[in-house]
C-alpha positions as CSV (number, residue, x, y, z in Angstrom):
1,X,-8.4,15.8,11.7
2,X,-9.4,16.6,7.9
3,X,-12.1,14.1,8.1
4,X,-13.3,16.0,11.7
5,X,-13.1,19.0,9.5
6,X,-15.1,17.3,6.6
7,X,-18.0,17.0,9.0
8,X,-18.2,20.0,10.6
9,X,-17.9,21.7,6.8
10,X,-20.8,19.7,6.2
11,X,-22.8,21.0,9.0
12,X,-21.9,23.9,8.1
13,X,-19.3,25.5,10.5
14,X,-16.8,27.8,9.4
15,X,-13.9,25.5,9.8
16,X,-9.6,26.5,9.4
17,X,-6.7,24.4,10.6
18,X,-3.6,24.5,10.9
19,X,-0.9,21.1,10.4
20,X,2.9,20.9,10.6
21,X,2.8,18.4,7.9
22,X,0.2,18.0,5.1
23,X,-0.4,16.4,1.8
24,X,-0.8,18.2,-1.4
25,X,-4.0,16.0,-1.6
26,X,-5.1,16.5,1.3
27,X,-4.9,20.3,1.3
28,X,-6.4,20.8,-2.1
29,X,-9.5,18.4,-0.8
30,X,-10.4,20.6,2.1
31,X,-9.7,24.1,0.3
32,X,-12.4,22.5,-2.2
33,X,-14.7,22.2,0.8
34,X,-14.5,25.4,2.4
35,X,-11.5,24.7,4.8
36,X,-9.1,27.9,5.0
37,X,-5.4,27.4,6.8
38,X,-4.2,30.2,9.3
39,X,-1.0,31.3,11.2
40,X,-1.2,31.1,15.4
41,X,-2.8,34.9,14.9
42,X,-6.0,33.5,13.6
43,X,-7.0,31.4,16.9
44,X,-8.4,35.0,18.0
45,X,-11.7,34.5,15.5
46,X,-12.2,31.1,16.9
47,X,-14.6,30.2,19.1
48,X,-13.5,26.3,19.5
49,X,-10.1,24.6,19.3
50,X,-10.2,21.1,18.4
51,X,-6.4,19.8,19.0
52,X,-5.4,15.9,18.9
53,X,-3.7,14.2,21.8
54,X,-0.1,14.5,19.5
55,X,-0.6,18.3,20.5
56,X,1.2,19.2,23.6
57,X,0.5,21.7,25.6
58,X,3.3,24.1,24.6
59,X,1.7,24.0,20.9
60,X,1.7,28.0,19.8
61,X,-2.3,27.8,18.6
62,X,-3.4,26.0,21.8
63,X,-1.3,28.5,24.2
64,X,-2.3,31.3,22.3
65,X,-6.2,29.8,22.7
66,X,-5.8,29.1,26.2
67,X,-4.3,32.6,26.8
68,X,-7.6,34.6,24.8
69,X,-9.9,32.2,27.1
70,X,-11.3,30.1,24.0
71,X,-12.4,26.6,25.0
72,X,-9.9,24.0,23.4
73,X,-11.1,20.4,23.1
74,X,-9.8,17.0,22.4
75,X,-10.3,15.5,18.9
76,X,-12.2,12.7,20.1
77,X,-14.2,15.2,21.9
78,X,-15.1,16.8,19.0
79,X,-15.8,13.6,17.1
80,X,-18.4,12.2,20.1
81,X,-20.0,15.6,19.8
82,X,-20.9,15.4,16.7
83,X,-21.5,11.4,16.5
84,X,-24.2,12.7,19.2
85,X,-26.4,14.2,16.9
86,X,-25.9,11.7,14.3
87,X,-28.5,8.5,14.5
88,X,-28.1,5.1,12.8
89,X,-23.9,5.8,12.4
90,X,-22.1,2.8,12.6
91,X,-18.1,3.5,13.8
92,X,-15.8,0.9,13.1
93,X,-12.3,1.3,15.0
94,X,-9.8,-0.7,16.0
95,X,-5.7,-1.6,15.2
96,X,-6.5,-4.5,12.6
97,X,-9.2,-5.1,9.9
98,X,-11.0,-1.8,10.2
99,X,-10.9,-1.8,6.2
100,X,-12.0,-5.2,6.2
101,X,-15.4,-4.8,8.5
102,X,-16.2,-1.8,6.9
103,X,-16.4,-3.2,3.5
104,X,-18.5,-6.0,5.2
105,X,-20.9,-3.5,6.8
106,X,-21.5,-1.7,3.4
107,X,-22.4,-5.1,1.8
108,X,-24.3,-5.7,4.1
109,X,-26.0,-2.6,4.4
110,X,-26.6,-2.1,0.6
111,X,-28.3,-5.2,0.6
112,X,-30.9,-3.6,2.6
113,X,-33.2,-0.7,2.2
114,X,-31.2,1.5,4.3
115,X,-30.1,5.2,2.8
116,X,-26.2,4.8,3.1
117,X,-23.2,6.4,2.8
118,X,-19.1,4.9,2.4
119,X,-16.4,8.1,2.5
């Protein structure tokens, strides 16, 4: 989700989260960018909620979403939506050797003229 959250920062939403469990690392990261974390009672400024498929349905932010009306959304959603106004992104996935092909792809890529860009 941070890295969901590091593109729409970029885009230049007004993005907060919320996670049960976080990294020190990860939290100070996406302070730095502009992410702000918020109790349940903070769902009522938002105008999206962007949940992962781990999040059930009795999840206190997504009830308290669904109960105020505001449209909640699936992470990979979220992440197709905003791949949709992207052009020339390449998305590696997969169980195995994602690391692997994505190293390959960047050599590749540098080797070319292409403007590019490895987070």
């Amino acid at each position: 989700m941070s890295g969901i959250a590091h593109l729409l920062i970029g885009m230049g939403h007004h993005v907060s989260g919320s996670d049960r469990n976080t990294s020190d690392e990860t939290s100070s990261r996406m302070h730095r960018l502009g992410l702000t974390s918020f109790s349940t009672n903070a769902v009522r400024n938002a105008e999206l909620v962007v949940y992962s498929s781990a999040i059930g349905v009795t999840n206190a932010e997504r009830v308290e979403a669904e109960t105020l009306g505001i449209r909640c959304v699936l992470r990979a959603e979220c992440l197709a939506a905003i791949m949709e106004c992207k052009k020339g992104v390449v998305l590696i996935s997969g169980t195995h050797g994602k690391t692997t092909a994505s190293a390959m792809s960047v050599h590749v890529i540098r080797g070319g003229s292409s403007r590019r860009c490895h987070r």
